[in-house]
C-alpha positions in Angstrom: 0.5 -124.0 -166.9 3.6 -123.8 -165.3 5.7 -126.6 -163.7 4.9 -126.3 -160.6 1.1 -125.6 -160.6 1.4 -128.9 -163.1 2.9 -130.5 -159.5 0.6 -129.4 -157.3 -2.4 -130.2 -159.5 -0.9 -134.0 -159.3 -0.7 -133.8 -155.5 -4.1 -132.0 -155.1 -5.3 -135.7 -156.9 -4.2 -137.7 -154.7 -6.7 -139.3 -153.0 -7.3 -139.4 -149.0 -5.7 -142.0 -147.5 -3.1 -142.5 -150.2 0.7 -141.8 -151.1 2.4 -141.0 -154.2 6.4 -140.8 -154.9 8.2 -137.9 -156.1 9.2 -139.4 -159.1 5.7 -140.4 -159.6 4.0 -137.5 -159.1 6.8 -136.0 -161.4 5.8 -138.3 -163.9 2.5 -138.0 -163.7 2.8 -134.3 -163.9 4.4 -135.0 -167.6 7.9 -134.3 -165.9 9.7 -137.6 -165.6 13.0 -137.3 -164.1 12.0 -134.1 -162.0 11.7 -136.3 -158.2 14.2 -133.4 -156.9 12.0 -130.3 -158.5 9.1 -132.1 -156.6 10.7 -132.3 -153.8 11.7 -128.4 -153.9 8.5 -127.6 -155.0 6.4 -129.5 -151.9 9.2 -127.6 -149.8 8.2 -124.1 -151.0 4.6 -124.3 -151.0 3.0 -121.1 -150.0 2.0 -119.8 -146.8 -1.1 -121.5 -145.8 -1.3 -123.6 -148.9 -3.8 -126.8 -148.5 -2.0 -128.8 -151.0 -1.8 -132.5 -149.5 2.3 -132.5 -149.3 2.5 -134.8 -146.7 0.9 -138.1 -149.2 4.1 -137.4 -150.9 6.9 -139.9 -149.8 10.2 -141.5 -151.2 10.0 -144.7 -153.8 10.5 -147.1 -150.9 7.6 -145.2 -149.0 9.6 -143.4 -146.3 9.4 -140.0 -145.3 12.2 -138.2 -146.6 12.9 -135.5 -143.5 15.4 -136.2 -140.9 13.8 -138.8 -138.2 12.4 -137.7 -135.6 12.6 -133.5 -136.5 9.7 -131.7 -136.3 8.8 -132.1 -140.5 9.1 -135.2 -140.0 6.9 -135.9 -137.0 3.8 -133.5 -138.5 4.3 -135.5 -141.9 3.5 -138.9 -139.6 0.7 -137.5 -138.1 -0.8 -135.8 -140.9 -0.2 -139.4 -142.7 -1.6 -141.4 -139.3 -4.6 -139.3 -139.3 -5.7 -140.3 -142.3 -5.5 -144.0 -141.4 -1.9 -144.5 -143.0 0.0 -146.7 -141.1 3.5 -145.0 -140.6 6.3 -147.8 -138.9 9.7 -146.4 -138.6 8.7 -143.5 -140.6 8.0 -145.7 -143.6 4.7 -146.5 -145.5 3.9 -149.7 -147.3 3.7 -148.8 -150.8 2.0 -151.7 -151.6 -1.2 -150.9 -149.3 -1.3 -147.2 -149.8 0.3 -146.1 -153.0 -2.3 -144.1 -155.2 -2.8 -146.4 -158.3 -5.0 -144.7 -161.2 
């Protein structure tokens, strides 16, 4: 398995409901120190990929597009519609970070 199906088998696991960061998901994936490649990789997803990219937030739980731009906004809403609360584009890591 390659490093980025090893990533997206981590984010496919995350759980409904839940967030992970990009240095954890890189960790968990058996790449620590790879938040960036995560990042790039949730970035360059294929077309009409249904890999859960959007639970994937920054280690103080904030979405890491530019507020208010369009990535931004469908990240909130994908996160709000599954009963994430989003304030100020940031997530309490405490309530909704995927323990396992």
């Amino acid at each position: 398995m390659n490093k980025q199906e090893m990533i997206y088998q981590v984010v496919s696991a995350i759980p409904h409901g839940m967030v992970c960061s990009y240095g954890e998901v890189a960790k968990r994936a058996g790449l620590p120190g790879y938040a960036r490649y995560v990042g790039h990789t949730m970035k360059n997803l294929p077309k009409g990929s249904r890999i859960p990219w959007h639970r994937v937030v920054n280690s103080q739980g904030k979405i890491s597009f530019p507020f208010g731009s369009d990535s931004f906004i469908k990240q909130q809403e994908a996160l709000r519609s599954e009963g994430i609360l989003v304030n100020k584009g940031k997530v309490s890591m405490t309530k909704y970070f995927w323990r396992l």
